[in-house]
C-alpha positions, 0 to 999 in steps of 0.5 A: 512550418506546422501542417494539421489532419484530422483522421476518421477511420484512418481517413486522413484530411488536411485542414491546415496546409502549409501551400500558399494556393489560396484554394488549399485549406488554412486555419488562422489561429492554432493555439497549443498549451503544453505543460510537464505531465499534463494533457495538453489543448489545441484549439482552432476555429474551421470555416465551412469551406474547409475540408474537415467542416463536417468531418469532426466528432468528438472523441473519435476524430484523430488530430495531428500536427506535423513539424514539417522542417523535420516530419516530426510530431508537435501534437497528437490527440482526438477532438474533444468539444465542438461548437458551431456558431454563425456570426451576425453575417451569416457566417457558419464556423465551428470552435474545436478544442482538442486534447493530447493522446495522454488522455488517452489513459483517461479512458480506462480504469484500473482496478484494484490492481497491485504492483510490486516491481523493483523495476519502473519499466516493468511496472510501466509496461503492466499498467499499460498492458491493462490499458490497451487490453481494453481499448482500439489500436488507435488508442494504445500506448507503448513503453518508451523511453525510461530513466527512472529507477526505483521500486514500485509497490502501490495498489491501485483504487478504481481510477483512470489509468491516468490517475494512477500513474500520475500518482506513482510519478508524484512519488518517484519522481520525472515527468510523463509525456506521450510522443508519436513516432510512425503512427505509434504512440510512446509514453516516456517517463524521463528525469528531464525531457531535455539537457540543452539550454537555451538564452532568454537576454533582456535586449536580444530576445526578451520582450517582456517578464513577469517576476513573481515572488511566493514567500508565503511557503518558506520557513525559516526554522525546519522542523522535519519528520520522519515516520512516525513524527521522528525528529533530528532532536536526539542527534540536534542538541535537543533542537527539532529544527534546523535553523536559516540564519541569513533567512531568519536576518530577512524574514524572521522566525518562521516554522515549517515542517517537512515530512520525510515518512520512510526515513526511521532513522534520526541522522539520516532524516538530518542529513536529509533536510541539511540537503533540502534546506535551501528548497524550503528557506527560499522564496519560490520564483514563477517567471512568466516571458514571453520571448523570440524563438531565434530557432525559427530564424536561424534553423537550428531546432535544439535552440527551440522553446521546448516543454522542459528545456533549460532557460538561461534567462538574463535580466540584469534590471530585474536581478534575474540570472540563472538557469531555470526549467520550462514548465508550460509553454503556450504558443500560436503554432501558425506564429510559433516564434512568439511563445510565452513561456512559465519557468520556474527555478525549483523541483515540480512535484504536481504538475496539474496546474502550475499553482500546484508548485506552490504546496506548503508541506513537503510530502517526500513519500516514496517506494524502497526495496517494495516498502511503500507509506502511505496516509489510507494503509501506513505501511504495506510490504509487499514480496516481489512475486505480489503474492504476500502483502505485510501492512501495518498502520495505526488502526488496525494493527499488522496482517500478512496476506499471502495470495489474498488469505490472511495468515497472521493478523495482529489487533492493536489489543495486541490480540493475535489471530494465526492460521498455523505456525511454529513459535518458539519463546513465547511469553505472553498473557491470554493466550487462545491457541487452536493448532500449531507447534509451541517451543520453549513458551511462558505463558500466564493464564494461559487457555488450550481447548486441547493440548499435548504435551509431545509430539512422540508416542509418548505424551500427555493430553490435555482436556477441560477437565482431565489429562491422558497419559499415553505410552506409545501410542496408547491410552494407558491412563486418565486423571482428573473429573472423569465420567462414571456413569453419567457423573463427572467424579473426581478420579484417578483411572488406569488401562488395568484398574484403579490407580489412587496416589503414588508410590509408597503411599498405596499400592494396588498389589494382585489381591492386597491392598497396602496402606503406608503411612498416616492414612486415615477414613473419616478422620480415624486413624488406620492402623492394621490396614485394609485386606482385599479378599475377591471381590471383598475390600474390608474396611476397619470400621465394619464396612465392607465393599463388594464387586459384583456383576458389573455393579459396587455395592458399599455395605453397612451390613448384610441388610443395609446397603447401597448398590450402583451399577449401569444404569443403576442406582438404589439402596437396601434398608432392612432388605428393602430396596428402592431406586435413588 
């Protein structure tokens, strides 16, 4: 039925043949264990007058078993440990347990590689393009079959290929396996690995069962949870639960929460739950049978105990009589049609072990339209080029990263930290802006290191201290602490002289100054005015300014005086000068 090789360099050697001569090679034993998802194990026990005695080395040595009614490949994979032992009569053997080609993707590590597809095929053939580019011929997985429909967006941290892939399956669903067709390993990512059922009849073909109850994982009040601890109150009469009545009659009050994180929206998450109510208020069954294999006797191979194959199992003593789902098959090849099978009557989500099924709290995380949650980052976004990645989580706020540049980072101070951008109707307090264009903002205390009020020729410029007033294009005027000489002054100061006030109140007219309205110097009353004359202002009081080469000279009288110019500053008392 099953012939075994193992092959070194492509050197192929039989150790177990299916020939009757009793010079040709066989193995006594040839346990296999297969699960969904799961490396799968061969071992055997080779004598030394076998062929393939010294011909085993760990992970290099290829083993394959052959179904040889059809050709076809039961297992496939290297040799993974070896032990060699001799008994109390001199007897020489090796104990060798090998492992399936799948872990194969156990041999590489992903970087921090990122995948955004809204195609699972695509994704399959990256990841595995990355695996092969570092592994031997013999060590490479294509694309096989694949059912699987969904996006993807998920980065990876550093761990095997394995790893990684089985972490995306756990959220998208289907199981995983690794098949050899003509010396070319596939890897299929199915929804179910078989649509044919087969018949397990207590009397026919049932030799024993197990029947193992877990009520330890049921609820009988559901209380689901959307993103952001979302509950059904708001749409469930104010209840944030949903009640099993004919469970609570058996078990009692018993709480449960289930996650359903990508779900924002209070009816849907609801909805969702009534759906999955029966998966959480029932007891989880793990049967265990060990079975005739009738496939073997009456050669039709669709009727074969297969990983994944639907079991019609038929206990009327123990009240068992539904469909179940083969998860892990465990068989001697050399006797293959005397399995013992593990089934089980609910959806796998793990697959590592069989207790795995068995989880308390539901994690329904998924990836829809490249929107992917998760525990370590919350919320990540990512475009369907991957170039631009969106997160946004609890602790550190939002960014968008395009093409590994941060763009916007938003703290959860509400600090906001933008390279460059357009922004219109802004209202917001504390406001630092560096450069950019601002429309239509309302802002309170707000803080600008430079400003301008126009994209035109015609604007205003903002300072620290002063503003500049520009006409196309030029500097026509400057207002506010302005540098005379040195000294910052308050000012007011135009591209053709001083400018001080507004219309109607002083006017700097050719030669004559005019002032209108109650002006007053040092609290007096001005009432004839001031009259410039040259270089002459005469004030009212007996004082009188003078402009004179480059310098401003303020005088008491013609013998008392202060002088200030560039680089200067000194005052005259009865004619005699000296510096300030």
């Amino acid at each position: 039925m099953y012939e075994v090789s193992i092959f070194n360099n492509n050197i192929e050697t039989v150790i177990q043949s299916l020939s009757t001569d009793k010079e040709a090679p066989h193995i006594d034993k040839l346990p296999l264990k297969e699960g969904l998802s799961m490396v799968d194990s061969l071992s055997f026990v080779l004598y030394a007058n076998n062929p393939g005695y010294n011909s085993l080395f760990e992970l290099t040595t290829k083993v394959k078993v052959t179904d040889t009614r059809d050709n076809t490949t039961r297992f496939t994979g290297r040799v993974l440990d070896v032990n060699e032992h001799m008994d109390s009569n001199g007897l020489f053997y090796k104990e060798v347990l090998c492992e399936s080609a799948l872990s194969y993707l156990n041999d590489t590590k992903q970087r921090a590689n990122a995948f955004a597809t809204t195609d699972a095929t695509i994704f399959l053939m990256q990841i595995l393009a990355i695996h092969n580019s570092k592994v031997d011929a013999s060590k490479q997985i294509q694309v096989g079959n694949v059912d699987i429909v969904g996006s993807v967006a998920y980065s990876c941290n550093f761990k095997s290929t394995l790893a990684e892939l089985i972490a995306v399956k756990d959220k998208m669903g289907g199981e995983i396996r690794v098949r050899e067709v003509n010396d070319i390993l596939y890897l299929d990512w199915l929804q179910s690995f078989s649509i044919n059922t087969v018949e397990i009849t207590l009397g026919e073909n049932m030799k024993d069962m197990i029947k193992g109850k877990d009520v330890t994982s049921l609820g009988t009040r559901i209380i689901p949870l959307g993103a952001n601890n979302l509950t059904i109150a708001s749409v469930n009469g104010g209840k944030d639960y949903i009640e099993d009545i004919a469970a609570s009659s058996t078990y009692g009050v018993i709480e449960k929460t289930v996650e359903y994180k990508d779900i924002i929206d209070a009816t849907e998450l609801y909805n969702t739950c009534m759906a999955d109510l029966s998966n959480y208020t029932q007891p989880l069954f793990l049967l265990e049978s060990n079975a005739l294999d009738l496939s073997f006797l009456t050669g039709n191979k669709p009727e074969q105990f297969m990983l994944g194959i639907n079991i019609h199992l038929n206990n009327p003593v123990m009240g068992v009589d539904s469909i179940y789902k083969a998860v892990q098959i465990e068989l001697d090849l050399l006797q293959a049609y005397d399995p013992k099978l593990t089934i089980a009557n609910f959806p796998l989500k793990l697959s590592s072990t069989i207790n795995d099924l068995r989880a308390s709290s539901m994690q329904n995380n998924g990836v829809y339209n490249n929107v992917q949650v998760g525990d370590a980052f919350g919320i990540r976004a990512v475009r369907s080029d991957g170039k631009v990645v969106t997160t946004l989580n609890a602790t550190e706020g939002i960014s968008i990263e395009n093409e590994n540049q941060k763009v916007l980072y938003v703290d959860v101070n509400g600090n906001i930290i933008a390279n460059s951008g357009t922004y219109n109707d802004i209202t917001a307090n504390n406001v630092t802006a560096v450069n950019g264009t601002y429309t239509n903002i309302k802002a309170v205390n707000m803080v600008a290191n430079e400003m301008k009020t126009s994209a035109t020729l015609d604007y205003i410029k903002l300072h620290a201290l002063w503003m500049d007033f520009f006409s196309n294009g030029s500097l026509e005027m400057q207002m506010g602490i302005l540098d005379f000489f040195g000294a910052g002054i308050p000012a007011i100061y135009a591209a053709h002289g001083l400018a001080l006030g507004s219309a109607g109140s002083i006017t700097l007219e050719g030669s004559t100054v005019n002032l209108k309205g109650n002006v007053q110097v040092n609290g007096a009353a001005l009432t004839s005015g001031l009259q410039m004359q040259g270089n002459y202002l005469f004030l009212t009081n007996g004082c009188y300014l003078e402009c004179l080469a480059g310098r401003l000279i303020l005088h008491a009288n013609s013998t008392n005086y202060v002088s200030i110019g560039a680089g200067l500053m000194q005052v005259t008392e009865n004619g005699v000068s000296r510096p300030i």
